[in-house]
C-alpha positions as CSV (number, residue, x, y, z in Angstrom):
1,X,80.6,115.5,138.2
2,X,82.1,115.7,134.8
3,X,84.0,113.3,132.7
4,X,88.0,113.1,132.5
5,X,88.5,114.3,129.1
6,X,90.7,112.0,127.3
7,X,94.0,113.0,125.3
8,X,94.1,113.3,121.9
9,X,95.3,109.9,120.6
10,X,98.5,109.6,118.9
11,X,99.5,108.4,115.6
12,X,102.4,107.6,114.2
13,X,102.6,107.0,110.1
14,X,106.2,105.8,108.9
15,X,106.6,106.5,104.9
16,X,104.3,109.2,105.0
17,X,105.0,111.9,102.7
18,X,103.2,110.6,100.0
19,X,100.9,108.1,98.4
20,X,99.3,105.3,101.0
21,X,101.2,106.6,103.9
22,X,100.0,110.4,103.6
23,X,96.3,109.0,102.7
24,X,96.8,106.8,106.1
25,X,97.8,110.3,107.8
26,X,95.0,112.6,106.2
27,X,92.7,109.9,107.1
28,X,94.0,109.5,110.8
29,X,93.4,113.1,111.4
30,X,90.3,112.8,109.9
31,X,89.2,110.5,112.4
32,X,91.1,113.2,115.4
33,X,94.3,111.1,115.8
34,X,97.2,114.1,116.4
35,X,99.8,112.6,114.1
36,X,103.3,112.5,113.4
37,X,104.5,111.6,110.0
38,X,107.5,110.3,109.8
39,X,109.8,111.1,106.1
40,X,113.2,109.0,105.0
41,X,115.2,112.3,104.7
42,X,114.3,116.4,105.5
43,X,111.5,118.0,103.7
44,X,112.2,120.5,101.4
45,X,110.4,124.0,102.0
46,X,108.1,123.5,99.4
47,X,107.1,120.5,100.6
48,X,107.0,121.5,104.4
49,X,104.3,124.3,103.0
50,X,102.6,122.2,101.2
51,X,101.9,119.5,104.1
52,X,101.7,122.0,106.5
53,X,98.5,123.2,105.0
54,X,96.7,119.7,105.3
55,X,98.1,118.1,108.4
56,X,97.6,121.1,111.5
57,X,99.6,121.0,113.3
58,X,102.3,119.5,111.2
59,X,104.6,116.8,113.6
60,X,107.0,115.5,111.5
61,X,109.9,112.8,112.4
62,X,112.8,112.5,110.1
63,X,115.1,108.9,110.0
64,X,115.1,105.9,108.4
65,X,112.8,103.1,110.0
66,X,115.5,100.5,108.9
67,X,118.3,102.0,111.5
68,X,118.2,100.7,114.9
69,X,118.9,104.4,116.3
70,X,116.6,106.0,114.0
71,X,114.1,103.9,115.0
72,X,114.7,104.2,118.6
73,X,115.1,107.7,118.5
74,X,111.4,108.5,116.5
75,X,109.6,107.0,118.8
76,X,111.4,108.0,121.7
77,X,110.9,111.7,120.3
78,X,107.1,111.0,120.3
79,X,107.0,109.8,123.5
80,X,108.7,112.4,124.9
81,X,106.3,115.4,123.0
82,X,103.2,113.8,123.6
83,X,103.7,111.2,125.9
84,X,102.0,108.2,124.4
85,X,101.8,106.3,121.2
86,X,98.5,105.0,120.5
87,X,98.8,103.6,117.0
88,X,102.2,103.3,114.9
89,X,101.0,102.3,111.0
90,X,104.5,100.6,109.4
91,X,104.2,101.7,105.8
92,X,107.8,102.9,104.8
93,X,109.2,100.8,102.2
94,X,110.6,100.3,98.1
95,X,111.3,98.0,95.4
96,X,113.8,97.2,93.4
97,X,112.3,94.9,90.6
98,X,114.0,92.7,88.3
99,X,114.2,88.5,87.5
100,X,115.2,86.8,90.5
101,X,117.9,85.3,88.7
102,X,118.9,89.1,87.4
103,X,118.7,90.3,91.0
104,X,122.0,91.3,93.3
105,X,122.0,90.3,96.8
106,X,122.8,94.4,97.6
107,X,118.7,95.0,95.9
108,X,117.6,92.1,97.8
109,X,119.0,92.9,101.4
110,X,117.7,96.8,100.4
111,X,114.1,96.3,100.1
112,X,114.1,93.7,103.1
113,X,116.1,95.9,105.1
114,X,113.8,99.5,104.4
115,X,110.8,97.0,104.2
116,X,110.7,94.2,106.7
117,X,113.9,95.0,109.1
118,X,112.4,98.5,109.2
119,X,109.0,97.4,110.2
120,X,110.7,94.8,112.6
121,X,112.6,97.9,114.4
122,X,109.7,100.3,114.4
123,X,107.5,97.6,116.0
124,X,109.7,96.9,118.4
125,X,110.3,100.2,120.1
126,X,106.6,101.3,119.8
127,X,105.4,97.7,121.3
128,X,108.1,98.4,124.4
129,X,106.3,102.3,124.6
130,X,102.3,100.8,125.1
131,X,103.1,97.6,126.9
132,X,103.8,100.1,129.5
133,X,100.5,101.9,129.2
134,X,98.6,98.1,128.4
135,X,97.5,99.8,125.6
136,X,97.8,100.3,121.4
137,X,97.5,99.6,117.4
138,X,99.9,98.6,114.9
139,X,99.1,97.8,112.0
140,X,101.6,96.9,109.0
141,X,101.9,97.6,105.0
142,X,101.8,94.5,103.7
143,X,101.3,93.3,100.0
144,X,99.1,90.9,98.2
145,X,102.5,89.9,96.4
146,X,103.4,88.5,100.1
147,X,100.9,86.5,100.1
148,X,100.9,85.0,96.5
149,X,104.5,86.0,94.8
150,X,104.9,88.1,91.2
151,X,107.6,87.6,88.4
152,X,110.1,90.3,89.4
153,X,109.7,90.9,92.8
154,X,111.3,88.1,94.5
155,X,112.8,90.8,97.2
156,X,109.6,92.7,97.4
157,X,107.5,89.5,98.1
158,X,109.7,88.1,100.5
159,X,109.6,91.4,102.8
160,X,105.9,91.5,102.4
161,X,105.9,88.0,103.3
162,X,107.8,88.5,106.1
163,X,105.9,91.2,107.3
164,X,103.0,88.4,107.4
165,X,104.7,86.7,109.8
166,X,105.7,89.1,112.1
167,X,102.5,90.9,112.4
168,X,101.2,88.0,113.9
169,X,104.1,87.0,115.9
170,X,103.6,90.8,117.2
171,X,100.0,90.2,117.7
172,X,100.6,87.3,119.7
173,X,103.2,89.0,121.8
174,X,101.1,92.3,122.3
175,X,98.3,90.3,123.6
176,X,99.9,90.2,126.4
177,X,99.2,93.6,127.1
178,X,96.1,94.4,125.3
179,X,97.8,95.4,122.4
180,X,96.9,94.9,119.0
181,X,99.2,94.3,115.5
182,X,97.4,93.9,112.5
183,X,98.1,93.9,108.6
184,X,96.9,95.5,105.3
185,X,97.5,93.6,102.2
186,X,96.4,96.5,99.5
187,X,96.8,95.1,95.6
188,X,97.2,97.3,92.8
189,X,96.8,101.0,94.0
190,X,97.3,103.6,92.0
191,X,100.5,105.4,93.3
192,X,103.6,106.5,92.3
193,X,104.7,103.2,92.0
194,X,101.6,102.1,89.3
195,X,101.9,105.4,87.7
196,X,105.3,104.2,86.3
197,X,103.6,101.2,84.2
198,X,102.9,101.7,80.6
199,X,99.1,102.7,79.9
200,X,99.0,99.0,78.5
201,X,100.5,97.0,81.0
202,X,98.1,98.8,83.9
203,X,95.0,97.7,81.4
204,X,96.0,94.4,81.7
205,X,96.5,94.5,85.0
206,X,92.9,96.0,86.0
207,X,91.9,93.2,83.4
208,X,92.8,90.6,85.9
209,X,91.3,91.9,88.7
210,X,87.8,90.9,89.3
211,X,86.6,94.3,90.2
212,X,88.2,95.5,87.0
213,X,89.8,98.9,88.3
214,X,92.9,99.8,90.8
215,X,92.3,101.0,94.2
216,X,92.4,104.5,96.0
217,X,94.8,105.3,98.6
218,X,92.0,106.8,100.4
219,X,90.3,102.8,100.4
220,X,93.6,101.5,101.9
221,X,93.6,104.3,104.5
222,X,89.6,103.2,105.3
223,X,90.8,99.6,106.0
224,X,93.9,101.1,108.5
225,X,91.4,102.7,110.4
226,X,88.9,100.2,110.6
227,X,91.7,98.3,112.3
228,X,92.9,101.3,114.4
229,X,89.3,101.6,116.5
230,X,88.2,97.9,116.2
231,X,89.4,96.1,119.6
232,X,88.9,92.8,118.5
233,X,90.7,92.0,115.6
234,X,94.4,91.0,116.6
235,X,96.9,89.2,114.0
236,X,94.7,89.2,110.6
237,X,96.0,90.2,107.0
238,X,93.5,92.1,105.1
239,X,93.5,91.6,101.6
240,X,92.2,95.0,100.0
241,X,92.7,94.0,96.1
242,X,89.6,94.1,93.8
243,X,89.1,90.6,94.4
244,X,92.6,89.8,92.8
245,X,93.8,87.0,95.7
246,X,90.1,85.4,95.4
């Protein structure tokens, strides 16, 4: 008698067009996830060519995470093509750096809103899709500055922060059901956002950190699905930072 053959999981990657989340996604399909990569606003056609030759087939959802009926309607348009959700991976978010003291309360509610309201909705709707099945991963974008602060990002390191707590709220809450929430807490990567320091403020950045270089997207993406396959580890922050929060 031969085995059932079991579906292709599902993956869901919010934030995905481009540096952590699309190494998340490339990595996800690596490891034979289908996955759906969810973008803030319509691709252009250059774009949809140009991610149509990595991810195959290309899924793509288009909303913003930090809209209740966005939100509700992503994952409802996943569960609906594939019927199931096996990991959602919350990485959508900005900043909007300046002094606190320099800082309006519209750039502060922003970046929590896209950042820690958008996780709070996307979490929500894909926890309410796999307590159903009893089963599922999420795991959330987090920052080392949530866990230690940084001059200039009061509003970034209070959504990463928050993120913290609600991963393991989450986790708690999911355990109920077998189903895992988890967090990443990558350090200096080099992305779009790095790439806009001056040559000398990212040496002195790299000089601080004990392993002396920034890290890959690709190295956040092998910590995401680490967490993805392990079924053990419920409610932890991983720190993935050169050392930098030692």
């Amino acid at each position: 008698m031969s085995e059932e053959k079991q579906p292709t999981p599902v993956a869901l990657v919010t934030g995905a067009r481009t540096g952590i989340g699309r190494a998340i996604a490339e990595r996800l399909q690596q490891d034979g996830y289908r996955v759906v990569l969810n973008v803030h606003r319509p691709l252009t056609d250059a774009e949809q060519t140009e991610l149509a030759a990595v991810f195959q087939p290309l899924t793509v959802v288009v909303g913003d995470v930090a809209d209740d009926t966005a939100a509700q309607a992503m994952i409802s348009q996943v569960q609906t093509q594939f019927g199931q959700l096996d990991l959602l991976v919350n990485n959508a978010g900005i900043n909007k750096d300046t002094l606190l003291t320099r800082m309006t309360a519209a750039d502060f509610d922003a970046v929590a809103r896209t950042n820690l309201t958008g996780t709070f909705l996307m979490t929500k709707y894909a926890l309410k899709l796999m307590q159903k099945r009893r089963s599922g991963s999420i795991v959330n974008i987090s920052s080392v500055v949530g866990l230690h602060g940084n001059i200039g990002q009061a509003n970034y390191a209070a959504s990463k922060a928050g993120i913290i707590g609600l991963t393991k709220t989450a986790a708690r809450e999911g355990a109920l059901r077998s189903i895992r929430v988890n967090a990443v807490a990558p350090g200096m990567i080099r992305t779009a956002m790095t790439a806009g320091m001056s040559d000398k403020r990212q040496a002195e950045a790299a000089a601080g950190i004990p392993l002396k270089r920034f890290g890959e997207p690709a190295e956040v993406a092998d910590v995401v699905a680490f967490l993805a396959r392990n079924t053990y580890i419920t409610g932890q922050v991983v720190s993935i930072d050169g050392g930098l929060t030692i």
